[in-house]
N, C-alpha and C positions, 0 to 999 in steps of 0.2 A: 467241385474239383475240376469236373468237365468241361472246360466253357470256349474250346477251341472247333466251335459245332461246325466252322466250314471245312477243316482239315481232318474232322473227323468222317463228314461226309461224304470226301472226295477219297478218303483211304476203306471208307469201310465198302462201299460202292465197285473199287475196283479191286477189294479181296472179297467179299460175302457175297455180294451181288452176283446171283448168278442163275442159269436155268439148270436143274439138276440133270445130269448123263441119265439117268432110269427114266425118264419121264418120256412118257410114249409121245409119239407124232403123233400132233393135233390136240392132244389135250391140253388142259388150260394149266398152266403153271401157280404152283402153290406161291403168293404172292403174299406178304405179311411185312407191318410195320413195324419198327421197334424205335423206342425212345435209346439212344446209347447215352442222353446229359441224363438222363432218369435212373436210368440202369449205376451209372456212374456215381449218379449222388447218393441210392438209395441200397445199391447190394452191399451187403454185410462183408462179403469177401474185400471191397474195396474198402472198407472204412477205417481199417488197421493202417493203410498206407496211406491214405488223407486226413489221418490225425499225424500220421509223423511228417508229412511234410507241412502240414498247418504249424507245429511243434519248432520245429526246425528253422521256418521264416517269422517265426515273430520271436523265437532265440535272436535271430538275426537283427531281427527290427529294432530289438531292447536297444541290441550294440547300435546300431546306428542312430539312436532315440540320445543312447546316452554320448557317445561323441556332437550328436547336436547341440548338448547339453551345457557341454564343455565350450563348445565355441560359442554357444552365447554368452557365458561366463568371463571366456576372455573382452569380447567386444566388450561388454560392458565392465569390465576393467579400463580399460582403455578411453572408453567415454567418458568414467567418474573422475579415474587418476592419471590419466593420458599428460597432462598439461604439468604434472609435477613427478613425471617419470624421467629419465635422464636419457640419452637417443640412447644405450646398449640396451636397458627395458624396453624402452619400446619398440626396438628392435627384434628382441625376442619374445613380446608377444606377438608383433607378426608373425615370424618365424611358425608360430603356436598354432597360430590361425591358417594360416597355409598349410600345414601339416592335419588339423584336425579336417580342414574344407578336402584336402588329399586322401587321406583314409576315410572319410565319409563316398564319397565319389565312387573310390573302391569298392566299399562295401556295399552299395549300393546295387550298383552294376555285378557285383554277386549275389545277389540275393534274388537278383530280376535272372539271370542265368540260370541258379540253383531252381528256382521255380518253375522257368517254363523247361528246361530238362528234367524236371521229374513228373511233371505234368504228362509230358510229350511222351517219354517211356510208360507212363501209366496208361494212358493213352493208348498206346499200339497194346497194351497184353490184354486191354480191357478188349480192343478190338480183335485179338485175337482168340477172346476166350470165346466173344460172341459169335462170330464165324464157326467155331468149332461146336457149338451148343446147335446153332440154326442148321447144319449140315445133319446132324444128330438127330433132327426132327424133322428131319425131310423137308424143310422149306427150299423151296425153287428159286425165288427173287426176295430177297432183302430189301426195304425202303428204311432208311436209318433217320427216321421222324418221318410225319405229314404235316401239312397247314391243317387238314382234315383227315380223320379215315372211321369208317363205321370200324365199333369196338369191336367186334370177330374178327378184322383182317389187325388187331392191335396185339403183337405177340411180346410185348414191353412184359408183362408180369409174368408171362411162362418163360420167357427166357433165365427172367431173374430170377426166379425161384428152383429153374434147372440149375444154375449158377451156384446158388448159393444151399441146396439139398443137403450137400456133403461136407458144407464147414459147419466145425463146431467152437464154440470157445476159448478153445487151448488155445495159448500163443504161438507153439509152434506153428500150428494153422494158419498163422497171418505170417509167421516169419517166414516161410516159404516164399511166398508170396510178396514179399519187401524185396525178400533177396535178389529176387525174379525182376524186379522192377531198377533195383540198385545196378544189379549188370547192363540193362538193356543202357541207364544214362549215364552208366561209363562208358559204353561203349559210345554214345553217340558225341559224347563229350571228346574223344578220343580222336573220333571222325573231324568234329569242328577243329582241332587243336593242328591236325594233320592236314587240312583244307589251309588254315593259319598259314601254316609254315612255310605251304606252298607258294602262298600270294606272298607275303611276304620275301620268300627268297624269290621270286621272279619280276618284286617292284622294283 
């Protein structure tokens, strides 16, 4: 579900990353890696929300699969019986095909919107849960992945297992948790629409 690894980098860096207030002068800063695409694909807290948006885009895809469907349908109408249709037919299979190439288009360009908004908000609570776990455990500086790091400075598994201690099961447990995620890409949805309006009434 994670796979936005530069803007997760660049967000988690400048809220987690940090040298902790207690930490005496001169001593060396608790310094610790964490995978957050790891943490993402693999904590159970997250995987309630990455089945319903997995759910949701291939509901999506059907629709768009099956309007493809259709407008293959028509074209090859029109290739078989094109030549013994009368111009208002085949007038109105254009019509048909414009209209299906039109709502495909749409849905399209929603489906690519629906995803990286729910991605994106998934994203920021995941980053925020882990910030709040690493502060919890007295780490000083956060590194959100390495190319390298000896396993001791790799706190990928204890973060995730702090993370994920206290869920169990129940749906409510995840439903929380969606909900959590549903606000944050309304709200950002809300922000784009409101950014829209602006450029538009000022074109």
């Amino acid at each position: 579900m994670i796979k936005s690894t530069q803007f997760l980098t660049i967000l988690l860096l400048s809220t987690v990353s940090m040298v902790n207030a207690e930490t005496s002068v001169g001593s060396s800063p608790k310094v610790m890696v964490v995978s957050i695409q790891e943490i993402g694909q693999k904590s159970k807290k997250f995987a309630s929300v990455q089945k319903r948006i997995e759910a949701e885009v291939n509901k999506r895809g059907m629709e768009i699969e099956e309007l493809k469907t259709q407008y293959s349908k028509t074209v090859e109408k029109l290739q078989q019986g094109g030549k013994d249709m009368n111009a208002t037919a085949q007038q109105q299979h254009h019509e048909k095909l414009a209209e299906y190439k039109g709502k495909i288009e749409v849905k399209q360009q929603g489906l690519q919107a629906y995803a990286e908004r729910e991605m994106r908000s998934a994203e920021e609570i995941l980053i925020k849960e882990i910030q709040v776990i690493c502060k919890r455990l007295n780490f000083d500086i956060v590194i959100p992945g390495a190319l390298y790091a000896d396993p001791k400075y790799d706190a990928t598994d204890v973060v995730m297992k702090e993370m994920d201690k206290n869920i169990s099961d129940q749906p409510s447990t995840f439903k929380k948790l969606e909900n959590e995620v549903e606000t944050v890409a309304k709200k950002l949805e809300n922000e784009v629409e409101t950014v829209a309006k602006k450029v538009k009434k000022n074109s």
